[in-house]
C-alpha positions in Angstrom: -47.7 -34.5 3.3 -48.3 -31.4 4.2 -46.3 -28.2 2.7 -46.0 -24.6 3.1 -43.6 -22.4 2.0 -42.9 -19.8 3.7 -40.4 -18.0 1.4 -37.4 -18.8 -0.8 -35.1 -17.4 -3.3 -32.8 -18.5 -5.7 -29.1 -18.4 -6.7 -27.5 -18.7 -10.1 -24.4 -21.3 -10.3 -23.3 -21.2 -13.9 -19.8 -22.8 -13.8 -19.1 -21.1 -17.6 -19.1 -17.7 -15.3 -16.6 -16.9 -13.3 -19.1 -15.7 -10.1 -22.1 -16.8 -9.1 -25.5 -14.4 -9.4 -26.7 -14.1 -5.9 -30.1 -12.8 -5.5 -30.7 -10.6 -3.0 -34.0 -10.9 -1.8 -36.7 -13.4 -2.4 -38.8 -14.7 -4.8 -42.6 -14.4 -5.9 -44.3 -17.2 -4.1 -46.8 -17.2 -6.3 -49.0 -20.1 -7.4 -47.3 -21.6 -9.9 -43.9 -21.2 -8.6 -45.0 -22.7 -5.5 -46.9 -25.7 -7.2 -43.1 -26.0 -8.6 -41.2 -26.3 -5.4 -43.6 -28.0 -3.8 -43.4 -30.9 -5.7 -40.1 -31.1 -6.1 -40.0 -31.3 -1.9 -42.5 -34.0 -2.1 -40.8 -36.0 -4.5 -37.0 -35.5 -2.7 -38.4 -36.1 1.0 -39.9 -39.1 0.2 -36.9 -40.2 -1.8 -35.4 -44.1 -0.5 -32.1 -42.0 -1.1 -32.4 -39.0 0.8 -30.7 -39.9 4.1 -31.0 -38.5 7.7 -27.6 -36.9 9.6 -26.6 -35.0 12.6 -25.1 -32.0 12.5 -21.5 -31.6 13.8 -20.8 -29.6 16.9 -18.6 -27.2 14.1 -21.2 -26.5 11.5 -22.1 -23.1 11.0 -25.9 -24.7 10.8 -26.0 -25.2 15.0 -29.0 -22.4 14.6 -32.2 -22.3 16.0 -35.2 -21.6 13.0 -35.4 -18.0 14.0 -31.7 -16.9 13.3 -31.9 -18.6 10.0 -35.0 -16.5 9.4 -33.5 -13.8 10.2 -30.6 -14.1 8.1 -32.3 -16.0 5.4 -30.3 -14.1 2.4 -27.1 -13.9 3.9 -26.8 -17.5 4.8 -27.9 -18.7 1.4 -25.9 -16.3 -0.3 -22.8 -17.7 1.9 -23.8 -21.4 1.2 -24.7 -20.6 -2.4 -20.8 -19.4 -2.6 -19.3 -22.1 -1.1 -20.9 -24.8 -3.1 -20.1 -22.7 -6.3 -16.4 -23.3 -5.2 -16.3 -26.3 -5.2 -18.3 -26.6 -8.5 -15.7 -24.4 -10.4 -12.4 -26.8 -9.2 -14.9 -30.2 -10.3 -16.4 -30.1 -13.3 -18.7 -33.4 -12.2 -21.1 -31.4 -10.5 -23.0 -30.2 -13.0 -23.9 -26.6 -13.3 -27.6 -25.6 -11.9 -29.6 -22.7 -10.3 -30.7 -23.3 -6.8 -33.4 -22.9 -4.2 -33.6 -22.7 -1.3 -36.1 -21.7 1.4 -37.8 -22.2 4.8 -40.9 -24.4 5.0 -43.6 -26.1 7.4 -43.9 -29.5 6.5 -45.7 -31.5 8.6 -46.1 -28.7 11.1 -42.3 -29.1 11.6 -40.0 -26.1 10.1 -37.3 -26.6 7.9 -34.4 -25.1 5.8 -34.3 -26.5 2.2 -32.7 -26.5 -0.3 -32.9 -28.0 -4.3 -30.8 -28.0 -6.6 -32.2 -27.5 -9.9 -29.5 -28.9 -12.6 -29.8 -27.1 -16.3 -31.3 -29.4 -18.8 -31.5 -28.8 -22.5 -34.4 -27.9 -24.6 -35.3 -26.7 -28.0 -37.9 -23.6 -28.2 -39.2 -21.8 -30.9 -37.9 -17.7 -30.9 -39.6 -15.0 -33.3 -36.9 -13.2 -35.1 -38.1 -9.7 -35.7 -34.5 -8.1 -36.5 -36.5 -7.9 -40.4 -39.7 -7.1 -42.2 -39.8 -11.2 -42.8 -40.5 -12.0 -38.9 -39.4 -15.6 -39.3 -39.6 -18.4 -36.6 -36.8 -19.4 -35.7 -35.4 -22.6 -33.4 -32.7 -22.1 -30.6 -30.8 -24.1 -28.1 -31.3 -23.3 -24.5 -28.8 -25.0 -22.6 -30.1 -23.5 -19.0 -33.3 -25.0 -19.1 -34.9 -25.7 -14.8 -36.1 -29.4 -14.6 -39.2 -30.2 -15.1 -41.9 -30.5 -12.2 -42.4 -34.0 -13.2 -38.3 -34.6 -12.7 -35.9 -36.1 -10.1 -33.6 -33.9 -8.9 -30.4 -35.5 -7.4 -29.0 -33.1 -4.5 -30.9 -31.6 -2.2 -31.0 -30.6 1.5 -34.0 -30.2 4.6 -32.4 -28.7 7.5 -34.2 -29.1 11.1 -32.7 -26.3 13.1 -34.4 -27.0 16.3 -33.5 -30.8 16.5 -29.8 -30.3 14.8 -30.7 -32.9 12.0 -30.8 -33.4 8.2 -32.4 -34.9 5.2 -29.3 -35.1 2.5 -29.8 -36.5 -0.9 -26.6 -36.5 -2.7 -24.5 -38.1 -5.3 -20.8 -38.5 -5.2 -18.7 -36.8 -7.9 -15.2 -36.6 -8.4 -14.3 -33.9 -6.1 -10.4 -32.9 -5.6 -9.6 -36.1 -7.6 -11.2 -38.6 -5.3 -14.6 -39.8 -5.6 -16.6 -38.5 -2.8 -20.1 -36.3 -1.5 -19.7 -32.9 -0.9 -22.8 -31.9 0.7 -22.5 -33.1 4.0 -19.0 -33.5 4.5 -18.0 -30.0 3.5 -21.2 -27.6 3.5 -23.4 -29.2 6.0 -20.9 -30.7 7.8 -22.9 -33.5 9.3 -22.4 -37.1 9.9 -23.0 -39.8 7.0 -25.6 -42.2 7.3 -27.2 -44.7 5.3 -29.9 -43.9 3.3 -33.5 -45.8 4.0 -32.7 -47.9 0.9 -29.2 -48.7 1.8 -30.6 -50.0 5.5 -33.4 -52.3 4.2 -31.0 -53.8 1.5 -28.6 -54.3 3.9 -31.4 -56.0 6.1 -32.0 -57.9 3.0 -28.2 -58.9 2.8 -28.0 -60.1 6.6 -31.7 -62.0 6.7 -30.2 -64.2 3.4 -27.3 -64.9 5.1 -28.7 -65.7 8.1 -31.1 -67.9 6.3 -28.5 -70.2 4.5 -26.9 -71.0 7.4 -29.8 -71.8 10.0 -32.5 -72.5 7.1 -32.6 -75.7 4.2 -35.4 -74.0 2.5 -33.9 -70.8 2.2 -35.4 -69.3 -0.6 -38.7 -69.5 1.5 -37.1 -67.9 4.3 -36.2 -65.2 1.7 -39.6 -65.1 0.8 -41.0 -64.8 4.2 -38.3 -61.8 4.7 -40.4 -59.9 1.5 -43.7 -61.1 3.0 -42.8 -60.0 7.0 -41.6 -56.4 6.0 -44.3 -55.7 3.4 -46.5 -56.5 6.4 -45.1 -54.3 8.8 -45.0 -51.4 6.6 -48.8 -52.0 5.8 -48.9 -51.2 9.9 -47.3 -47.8 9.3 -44.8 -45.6 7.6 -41.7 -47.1 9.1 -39.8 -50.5 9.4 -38.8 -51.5 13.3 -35.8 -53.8 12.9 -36.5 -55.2 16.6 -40.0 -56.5 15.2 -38.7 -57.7 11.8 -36.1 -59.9 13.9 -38.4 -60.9 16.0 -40.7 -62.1 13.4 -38.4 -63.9 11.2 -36.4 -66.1 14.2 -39.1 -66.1 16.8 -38.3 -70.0 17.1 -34.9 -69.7 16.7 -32.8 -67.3 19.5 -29.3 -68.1 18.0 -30.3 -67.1 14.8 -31.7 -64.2 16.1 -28.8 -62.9 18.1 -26.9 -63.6 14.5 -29.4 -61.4 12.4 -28.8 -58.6 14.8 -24.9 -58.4 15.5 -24.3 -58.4 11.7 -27.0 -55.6 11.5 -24.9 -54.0 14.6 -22.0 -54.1 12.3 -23.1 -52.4 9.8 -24.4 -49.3 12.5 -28.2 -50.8 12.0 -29.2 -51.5 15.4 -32.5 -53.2 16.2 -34.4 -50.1 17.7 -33.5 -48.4 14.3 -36.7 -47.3 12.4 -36.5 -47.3 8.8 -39.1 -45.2 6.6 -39.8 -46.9 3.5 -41.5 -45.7 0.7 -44.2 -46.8 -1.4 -42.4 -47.4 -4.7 -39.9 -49.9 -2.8 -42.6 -51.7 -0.9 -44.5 -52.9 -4.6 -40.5 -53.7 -5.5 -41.1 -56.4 -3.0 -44.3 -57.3 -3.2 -43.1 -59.8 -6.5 -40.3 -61.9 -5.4 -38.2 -63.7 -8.5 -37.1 -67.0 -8.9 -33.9 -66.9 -11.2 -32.8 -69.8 -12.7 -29.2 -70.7 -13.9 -29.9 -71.1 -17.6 -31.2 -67.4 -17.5 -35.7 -67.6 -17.1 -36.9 -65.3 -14.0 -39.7 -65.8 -12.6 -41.8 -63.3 -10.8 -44.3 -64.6 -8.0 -46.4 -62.0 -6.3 -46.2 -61.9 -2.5 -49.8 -63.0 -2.1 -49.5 -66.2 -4.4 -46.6 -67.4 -1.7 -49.6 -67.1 0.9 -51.6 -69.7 -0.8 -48.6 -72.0 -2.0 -50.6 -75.2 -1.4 -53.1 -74.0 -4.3 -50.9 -72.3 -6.7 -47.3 -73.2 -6.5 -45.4 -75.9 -5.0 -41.7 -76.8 -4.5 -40.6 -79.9 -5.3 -37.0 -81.4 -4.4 -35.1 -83.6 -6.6 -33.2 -87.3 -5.9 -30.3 -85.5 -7.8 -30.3 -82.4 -5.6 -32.7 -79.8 -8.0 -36.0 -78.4 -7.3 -38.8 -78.1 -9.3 -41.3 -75.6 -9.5 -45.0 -76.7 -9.8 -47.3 -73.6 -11.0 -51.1 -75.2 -10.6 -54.7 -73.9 -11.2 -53.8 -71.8 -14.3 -56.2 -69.9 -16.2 -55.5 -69.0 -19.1 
């Protein structure tokens, strides 16, 4: 992935004062600052949570990337207020400084924005107010995550093509449980996240599977195997091709594994980025038993079932599980 910032700046939302601290004009880029952002953008885009939206015809976002340049401190000032708002009536959503700025990534220009929650942390403090010039240890309670954390709210806006990335949590906002990103900043449709979408695919292929399938746990299987294939192909999952694969011999459970999908607003020419981190998830299916032991079989061992494992069924209805060739 490729990132550069082109500028940023960044706002103060400390809920224990009664006004935000707008800056009014941008930051020092330099290296380590950018280092900073930069991986936090890495980390949030590639995020299985971070969801893509349209913008509604009525949000104040319906810019093209020039105007927000332009305007740059204004609009983040305005947005920076709004959010701050919101924060002061709902003490859920947790006090934070945050960033925002315009960036190339991928040679495609974006808003963003990150919000950086306050963290505690101990640090040492030389206390000269004497001869003695003790060392002293204090609480700082307005600490920035570190580079190496997850942030959980942040925004990339795509002027030009009137879409966004959103990753958001809900909070108890106006006594309802509920996001407040893209429903009342962004104001932008909400859409499932990339993990929500292939879990659901997950959902619909098992349920499709016990009712066309006796072996169903091996169609399960083959589910895990037929997506961690595809994505081996390239970045994204093509729900068209992973119907196709599973029920080529079967049309009526095909037509089944798509209308469900349909139902949930996952329709088959929908292509789902997936990230690298889920992928290894299932790349080791488990086998759970009902007196509690799990095992865990790696995709490729399910490839070679003759020599390593084998399923055997039961007079009485059970199934064994035969692990061979061990070395131990």
């Amino acid at each position: 992935m490729e990132i550069v910032i082109q500028r940023a700046i960044i706002h103060i939302l400390d809920t224990s004062n009664s006004i935000p601290i707008l800056s009014n004009s941008d930051i020092d880029l330099d290296e380590s600052t950018t280092d900073y952002l930069i991986a936090h953008i890495q980390k949030v885009f590639a995020d299985d949570n971070c969801k893509l939206c349209a913008l509604m015809p009525e949000s104040s976002f319906n810019q093209n990337f020039e105007d927000l340049n332009n305007t740059f401190v204004k609009t983040t000032q305005s947005i920076a207020s709004q959010i701050f708002t919101i924060m002061k009536r709902n003490a859920e959503i947790l006090p934070a400084d945050i960033a925002f700025g315009l960036a190339n990534i991928d040679n495609i220009g974006f808003m963003f924005m990150l919000k950086l929650d306050y963290r505690q942390a101990h640090v040492h403090y030389m206390n000269n107010d004497d001869s003695k010039g003790r060392v002293e240890i204090i609480n700082f309670k307005t600490m920035l995550p570190s580079i190496n954390s997850k942030l959980s709210e942040a925004f990339f806006l795509s002027p030009n093509n009137k879409t966004v990335k959103v990753l958001e949590k809900k909070c108890l906002i106006d006594g309802v449980k509920d996001f407040y990103l893209s429903p009342y900043i962004l104001m932008c449709s909400q859409e499932k996240t990339p993990k929500q979408k292939i879990t659901k695919v997950l959902q619909v292929a098992h349920k499709v599977n016990d009712t066309y399938y006796s072996t169903s746990n091996a169609m399960d299987t083959h589910v895990a195997e037929i997506i961690c294939e595809e994505i081996a192909k390239g970045e994204s999952l093509i729900i068209e091709k992973i119907g196709h694969e599973l029920y080529k011999d079967n049309d009526v459970a095909k037509k089944e594994f798509y209308e469900y999908l349909e139902s949930e607003n996952i329709v088959p020419s929908d292509s789902i980025p997936i990230s690298e981190k889920f992928v290894k998830r299932l790349e080791k299916q488990s086998i759970k038993l009902v007196n509690g032991i799990e095992i865990k079989i790696p995709i490729e061992i399910y490839k070679e079932q003759e020599d390593a494992i084998e399923f055997i069924n039961n007079p009485d209805g059970t199934v064994s599980l035969l692990i061979k060739n061990i070395l131990l």
